[in-house]
C-alpha angles and dihedrals in degrees: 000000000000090000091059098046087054089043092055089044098051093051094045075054084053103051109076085059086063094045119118113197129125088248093063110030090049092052090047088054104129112240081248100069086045113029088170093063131049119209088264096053085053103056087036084057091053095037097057085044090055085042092049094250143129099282091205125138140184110255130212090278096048090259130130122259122186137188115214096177146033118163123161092265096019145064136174116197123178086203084185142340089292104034138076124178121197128191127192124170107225116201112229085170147359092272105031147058142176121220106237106208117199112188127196139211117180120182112129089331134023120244123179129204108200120194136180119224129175109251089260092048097232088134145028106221135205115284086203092070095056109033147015116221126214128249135232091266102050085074091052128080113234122284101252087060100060134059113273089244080056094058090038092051093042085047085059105057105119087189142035119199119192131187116215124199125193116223108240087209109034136031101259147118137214135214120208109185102226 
């Protein structure tokens, strides 16, 4: 009888590890994922959000970092004055979900770097398996309706910065042409 009750309460002890919400998983991000915010930014961060505060930190360069949103699938960080970071889990099963990471520079233009990571971050996985992005010319209209500079100029562009945005309520994903 002993054993069992042991063995409950090790596994009540065990549940929160397995949990996969947006709380937990974005407190157990490595500082490697995230070199702007320490553990302890990050559950500040959580805690003034529960309590109906700012939930804005000093980062590792005495900036400010805020988070504006923290749903159970879904987070919205402003990590400085440029960046954004953005967090949705993705279900690939019943059981499991991958943490999709957007993450946003803003000077004169806007360009997004998006990763996969397993819900423990153990590994970064392929963004090919889970989404196509889309080229340069998706975001132009065909040739025969511009004016033949504008083809010239858009030929040109040696880069082409895109700003991508999670949905907080859907699963999906937009593409600004920068």
């Amino acid at each position: 009888m002993k054993g069992r009750l042991i063995l409950i309460a090790a596994m009540f002890c065990a549940m929160p590890i397995f949990a996969q919400n947006m709380k937990s998983i974005f407190i157990a991000m490595p500082d490697s994922i995230t070199p702007l915010l320490t553990k302890v930014n990050k559950e500040d961060c959580v805690d003034f959000l529960a309590s109906d505060m700012k939930a804005e930190v000093k980062n590792r360069f005495d900036g400010t970092a805020e988070m504006k949103v923290l749903a159970d699938d879904y987070t919205l960080v402003q990590t400085s004055s440029v960046g954004t970071l953005e967090m949705k889990l993705f279900p690939v099963n019943d059981s499991i979900k991958v943490v999709c990471m957007v993450t946003t520079v803003c000077a004169s233009a806007c360009d997004s770097e998006i990763h996969f990571y397993t819900s423990d971050w153990k590994e970064k996985l392929v963004v090919k398996e889970f989404l196509q992005k889309p080229g340069p010319e998706s975001f132009y209209l065909p040739n025969d309706s511009l004016a033949e500079e504008s083809v010239l100029v858009r030929k040109k562009a040696d880069m082409h910065l895109m700003k991508a945005s999670l949905a907080k309520d859907d699963a999906s994903i937009t593409f600004i042409y920068s």
